[in-house]
C-alpha positions in Angstrom: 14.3 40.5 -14.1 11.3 42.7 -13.9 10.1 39.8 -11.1 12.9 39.9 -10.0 12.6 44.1 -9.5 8.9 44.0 -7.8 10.3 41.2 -5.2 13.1 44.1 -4.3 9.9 46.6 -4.1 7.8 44.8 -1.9 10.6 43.7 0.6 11.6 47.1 0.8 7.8 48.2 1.2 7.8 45.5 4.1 10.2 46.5 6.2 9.4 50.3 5.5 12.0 51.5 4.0 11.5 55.6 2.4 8.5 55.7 4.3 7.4 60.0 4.6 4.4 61.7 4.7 3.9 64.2 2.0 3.8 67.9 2.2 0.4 69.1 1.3 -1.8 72.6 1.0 -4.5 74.0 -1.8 -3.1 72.7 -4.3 -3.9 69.3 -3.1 -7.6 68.0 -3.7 -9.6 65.1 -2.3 -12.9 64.0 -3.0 -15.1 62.8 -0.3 -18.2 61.0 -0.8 -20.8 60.8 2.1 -20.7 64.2 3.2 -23.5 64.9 5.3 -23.4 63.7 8.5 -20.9 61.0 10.0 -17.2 60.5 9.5 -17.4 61.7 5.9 -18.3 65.3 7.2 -15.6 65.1 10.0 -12.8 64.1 7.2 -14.3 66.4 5.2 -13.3 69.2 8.0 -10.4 68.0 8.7 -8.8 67.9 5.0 -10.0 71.6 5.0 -9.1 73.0 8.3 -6.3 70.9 9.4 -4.4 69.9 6.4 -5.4 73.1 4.3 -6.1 71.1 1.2 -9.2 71.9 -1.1 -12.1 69.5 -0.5 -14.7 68.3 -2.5 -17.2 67.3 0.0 -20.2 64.9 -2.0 -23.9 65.3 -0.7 -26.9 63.4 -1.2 -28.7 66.1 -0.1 -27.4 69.9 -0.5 -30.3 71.2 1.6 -28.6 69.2 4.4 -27.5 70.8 8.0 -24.2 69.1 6.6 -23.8 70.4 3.9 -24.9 74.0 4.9 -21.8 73.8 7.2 -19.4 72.6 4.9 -20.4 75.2 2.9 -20.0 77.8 5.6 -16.2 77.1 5.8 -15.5 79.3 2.8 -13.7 82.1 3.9 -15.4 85.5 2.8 -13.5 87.0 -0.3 -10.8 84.4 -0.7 -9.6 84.5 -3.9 -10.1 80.8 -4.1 -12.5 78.4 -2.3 -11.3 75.4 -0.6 -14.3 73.9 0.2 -16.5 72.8 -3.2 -19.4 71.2 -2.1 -21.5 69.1 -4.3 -24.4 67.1 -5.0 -23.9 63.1 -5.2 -26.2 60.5 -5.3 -24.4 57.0 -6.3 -27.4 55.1 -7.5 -27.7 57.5 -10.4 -25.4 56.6 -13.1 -26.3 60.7 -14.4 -24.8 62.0 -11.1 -21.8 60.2 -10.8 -21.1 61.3 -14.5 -21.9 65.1 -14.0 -19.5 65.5 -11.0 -16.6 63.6 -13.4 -17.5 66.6 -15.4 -17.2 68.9 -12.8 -14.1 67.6 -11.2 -12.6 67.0 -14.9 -13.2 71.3 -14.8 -12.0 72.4 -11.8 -8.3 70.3 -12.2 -8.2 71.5 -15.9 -8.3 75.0 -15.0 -5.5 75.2 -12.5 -2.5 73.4 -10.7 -4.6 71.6 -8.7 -3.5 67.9 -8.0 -6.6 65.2 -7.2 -4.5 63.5 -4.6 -7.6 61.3 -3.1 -11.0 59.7 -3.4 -12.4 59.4 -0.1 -15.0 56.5 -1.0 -17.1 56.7 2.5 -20.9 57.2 1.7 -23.2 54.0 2.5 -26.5 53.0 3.6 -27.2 50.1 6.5 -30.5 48.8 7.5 -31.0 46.1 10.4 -33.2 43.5 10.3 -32.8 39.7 9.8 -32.2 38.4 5.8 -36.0 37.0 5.7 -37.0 40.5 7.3 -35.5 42.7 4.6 -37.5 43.4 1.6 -35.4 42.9 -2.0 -35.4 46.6 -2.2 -33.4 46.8 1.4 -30.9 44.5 0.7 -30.7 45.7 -3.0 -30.3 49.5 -1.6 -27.3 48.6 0.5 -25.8 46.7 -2.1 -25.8 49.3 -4.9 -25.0 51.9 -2.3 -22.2 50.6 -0.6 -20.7 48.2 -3.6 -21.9 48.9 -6.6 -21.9 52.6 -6.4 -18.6 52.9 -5.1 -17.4 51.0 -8.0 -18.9 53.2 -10.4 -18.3 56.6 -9.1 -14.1 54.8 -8.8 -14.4 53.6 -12.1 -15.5 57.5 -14.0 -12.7 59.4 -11.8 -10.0 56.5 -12.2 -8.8 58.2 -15.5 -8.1 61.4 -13.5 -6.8 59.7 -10.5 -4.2 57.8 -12.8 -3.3 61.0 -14.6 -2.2 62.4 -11.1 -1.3 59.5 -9.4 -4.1 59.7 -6.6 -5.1 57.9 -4.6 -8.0 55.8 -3.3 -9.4 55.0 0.0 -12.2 52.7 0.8 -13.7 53.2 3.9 -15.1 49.4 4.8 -16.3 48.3 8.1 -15.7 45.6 10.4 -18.7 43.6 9.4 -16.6 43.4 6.2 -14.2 41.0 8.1 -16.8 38.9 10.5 -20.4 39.1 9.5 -22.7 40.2 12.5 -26.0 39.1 12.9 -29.0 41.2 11.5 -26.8 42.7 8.9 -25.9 40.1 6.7 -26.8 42.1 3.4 -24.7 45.0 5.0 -21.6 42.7 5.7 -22.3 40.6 2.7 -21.3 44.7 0.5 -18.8 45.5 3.0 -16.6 42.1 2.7 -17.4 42.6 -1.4 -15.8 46.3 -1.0 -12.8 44.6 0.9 -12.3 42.0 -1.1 -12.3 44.6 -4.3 -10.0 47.0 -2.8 -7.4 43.9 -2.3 -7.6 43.3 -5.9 -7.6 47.2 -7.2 -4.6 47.6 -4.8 -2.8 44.7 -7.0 -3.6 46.1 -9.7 -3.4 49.4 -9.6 0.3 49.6 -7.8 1.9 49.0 -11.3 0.6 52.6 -12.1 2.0 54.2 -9.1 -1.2 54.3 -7.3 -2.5 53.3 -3.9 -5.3 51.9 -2.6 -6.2 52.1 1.4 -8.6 49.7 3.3 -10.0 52.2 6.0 -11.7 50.4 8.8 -13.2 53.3 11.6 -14.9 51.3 14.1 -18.2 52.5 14.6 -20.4 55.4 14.2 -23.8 54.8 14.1 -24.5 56.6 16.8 -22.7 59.5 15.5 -23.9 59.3 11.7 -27.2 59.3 9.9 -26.4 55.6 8.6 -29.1 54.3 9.9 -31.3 57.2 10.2 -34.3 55.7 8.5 -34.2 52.0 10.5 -37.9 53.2 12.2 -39.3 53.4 8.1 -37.4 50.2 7.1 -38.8 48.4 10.0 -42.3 49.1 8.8 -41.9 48.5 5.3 -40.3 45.0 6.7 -43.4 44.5 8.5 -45.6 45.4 5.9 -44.3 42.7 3.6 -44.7 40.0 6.0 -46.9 37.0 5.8 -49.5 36.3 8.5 -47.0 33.1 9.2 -44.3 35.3 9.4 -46.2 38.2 11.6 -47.6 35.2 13.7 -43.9 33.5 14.1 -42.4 36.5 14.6 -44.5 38.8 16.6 -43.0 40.2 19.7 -39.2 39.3 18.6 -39.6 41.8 15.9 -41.5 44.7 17.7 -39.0 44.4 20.8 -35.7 43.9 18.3 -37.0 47.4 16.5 -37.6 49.1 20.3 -34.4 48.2 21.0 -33.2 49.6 17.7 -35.4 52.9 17.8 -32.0 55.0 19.2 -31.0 54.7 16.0 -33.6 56.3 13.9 -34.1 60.4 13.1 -31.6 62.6 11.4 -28.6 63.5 13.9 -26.8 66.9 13.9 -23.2 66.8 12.2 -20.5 67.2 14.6 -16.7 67.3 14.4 -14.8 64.2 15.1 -12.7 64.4 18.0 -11.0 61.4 17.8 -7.1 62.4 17.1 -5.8 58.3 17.1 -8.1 57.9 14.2 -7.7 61.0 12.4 -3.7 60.3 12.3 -4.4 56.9 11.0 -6.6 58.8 8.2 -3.7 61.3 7.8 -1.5 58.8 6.9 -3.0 56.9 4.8 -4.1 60.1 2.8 -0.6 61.2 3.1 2.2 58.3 3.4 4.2 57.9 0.3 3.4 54.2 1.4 0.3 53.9 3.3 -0.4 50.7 5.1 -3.2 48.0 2.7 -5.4 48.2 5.6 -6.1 50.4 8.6 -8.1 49.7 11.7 -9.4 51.8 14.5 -11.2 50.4 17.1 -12.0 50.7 20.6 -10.5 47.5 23.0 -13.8 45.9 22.8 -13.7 45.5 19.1 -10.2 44.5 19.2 -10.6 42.0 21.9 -13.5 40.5 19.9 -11.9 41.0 16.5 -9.0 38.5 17.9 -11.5 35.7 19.3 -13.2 35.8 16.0 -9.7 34.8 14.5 -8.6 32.4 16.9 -12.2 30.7 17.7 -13.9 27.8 15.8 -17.2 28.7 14.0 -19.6 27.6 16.7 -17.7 29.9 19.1 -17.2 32.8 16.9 -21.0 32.7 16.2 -21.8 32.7 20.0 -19.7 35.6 20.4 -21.2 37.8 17.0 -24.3 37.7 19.3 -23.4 38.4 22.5 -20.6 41.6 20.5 -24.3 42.5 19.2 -26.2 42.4 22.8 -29.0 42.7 20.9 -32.7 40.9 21.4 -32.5 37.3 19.8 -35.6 34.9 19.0 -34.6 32.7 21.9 -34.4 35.7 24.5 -38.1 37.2 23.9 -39.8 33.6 24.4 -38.7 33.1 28.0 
């Protein structure tokens, strides 16, 4: 019978039936991680200005331009601030525990509901596997999996007490490896592969879990701020083999990448199709498992990847990543 029940559910969840949004204001909180630059300050703003919730925007670094802003948005002599910005770093175990302590405060002392965790903070570094030094790839890996599991796992008492909700923010790598970031796509398909099984699970408690796919912003985020360093330390830690094999494929594959490097300026999204897509999965009584924005060209190439056998799909990861290749810079 109870089978019997969750078959009824998820046909009715299918075809979208009792699909709303829900009404939200300052009595609604969500956490975001990632906070300093990027989409995670953009959400961040949004959940505050737009949707009038209380925000919990997570920092690496407090001393941030990001930060600084986000902290800016408290309204003079409000009787309560909607903006709580705090300090996050997700490879230390300590942190993760003194902001459940924080958080645990803040809902404890008021009607507040913790309606979302916002898991969006992660770390990318380009370079081929043999490139990347084990503390690279390890980085990105605790980063981007393993420290989203254990900040999800400390608040997921709280989030079950008030039926919140998570999102994931993944990445497309996460569905079709790309070349040069295998270690990146390698904890990106892990995070999407998690959130399938946490959305199994967790649905027997009343609570959702989102796959959040954005498209890309590392041109608009500090993701990838440090790729001049990384592409030193790589260096470094070559072998004369490897320097002498590699040589000029390397130096013009980190020219090509030096657009990338430096700490950008945070700025305010202005993309509306993707914020609505954010809105409702932060909002829908039943949000979709998994939504994508993308521009045409990642869609285009998203659907070749599906369609194509694996020679052709790996042809195409390189010519979607128009990057220098071995082959290119020995003509």
């Amino acid at each position: 019978m109870a089978s019997c029940r969750q078959l009824l559910r998820a046909l009715k969840r299918t075809l979208g039936l009792g699909r709303r949004q829900l009404s939200v204001g300052e009595r609604q909180v969500v956490l975001v991680t990632g906070c300093d630059s990027g989409l995670g300050h953009s959400l961040a703003v949004y959940c505050h200005q737009t949707l009038n919730m209380t925000v919990i925007s997570c920092c690496h670094n407090l001393q941030s331009q990001g930060a600084q802003l986000l902290q800016q948005l408290n309204e003079d002599g409000a009787r309560e601030q909607r903006m709580h910005t705090w300090q996050l770093d997700l490879l230390q175990p300590d942190s993760i525990q003194q902001l459940q302590v924080k958080l645990q405060q803040l809902l404890s002392n008021s009607d507040y509901q913790f309606m979302a965790l916002v898991n969006n903070a992660g770390v990318m570094c380009f370079g081929e596997f043999e490139w990347q030094l084990p503390s690279q790839i390890e980085l990105q890996i605790n980063c981007n999996l393993l420290g989203t599991m254990r900040l999800t796992r400390q608040l997921l008492p709280l989030l079950r007490l008030h039926r919140g909700r998570i999102i994931n923010v993944t990445s497309h790598c996460g569905l079709h490896a790309l070349p040069a970031l295998a270690p990146y796509a390698a904890s990106k398909a892990a995070l999407c592969s998690w959130t399938d099984g946490l959305r199994i699970e967790l649905q027997q408690y009343g609570m959702e879990v989102v796959n959040f796919i954005p498209g890309s912003f590392v041109m608009d985020s500090n993701i990838a701020a440090r790729q001049q360093q990384h592409a030193k330390q790589m260096v470094e830690g070559f072998s004369e083999e490897q320097r002498s094999f590699y040589g000029s494929y390397f130096t013009k594959f980190n020219e090509y990448l030096s657009m990338l490097s430096g700490f950008k300026a945070p700025n305010k999204l202005r993309d509306d199709e993707l914020l609505a897509k954010f809105k409702d999965a932060l909002i829908n009584t039943q949000p979709a498992a998994i939504y994508i924005h993308e521009p045409w060209r990642y869609r285009l190439y998203r659907w070749l990847f599906g369609i194509c056998p694996a020679p052709l799909k790996d042809w195409l990861a390189v010519e979607f990543c128009a990057m220098p290749t071995y082959e290119s810079t020995k003509r």
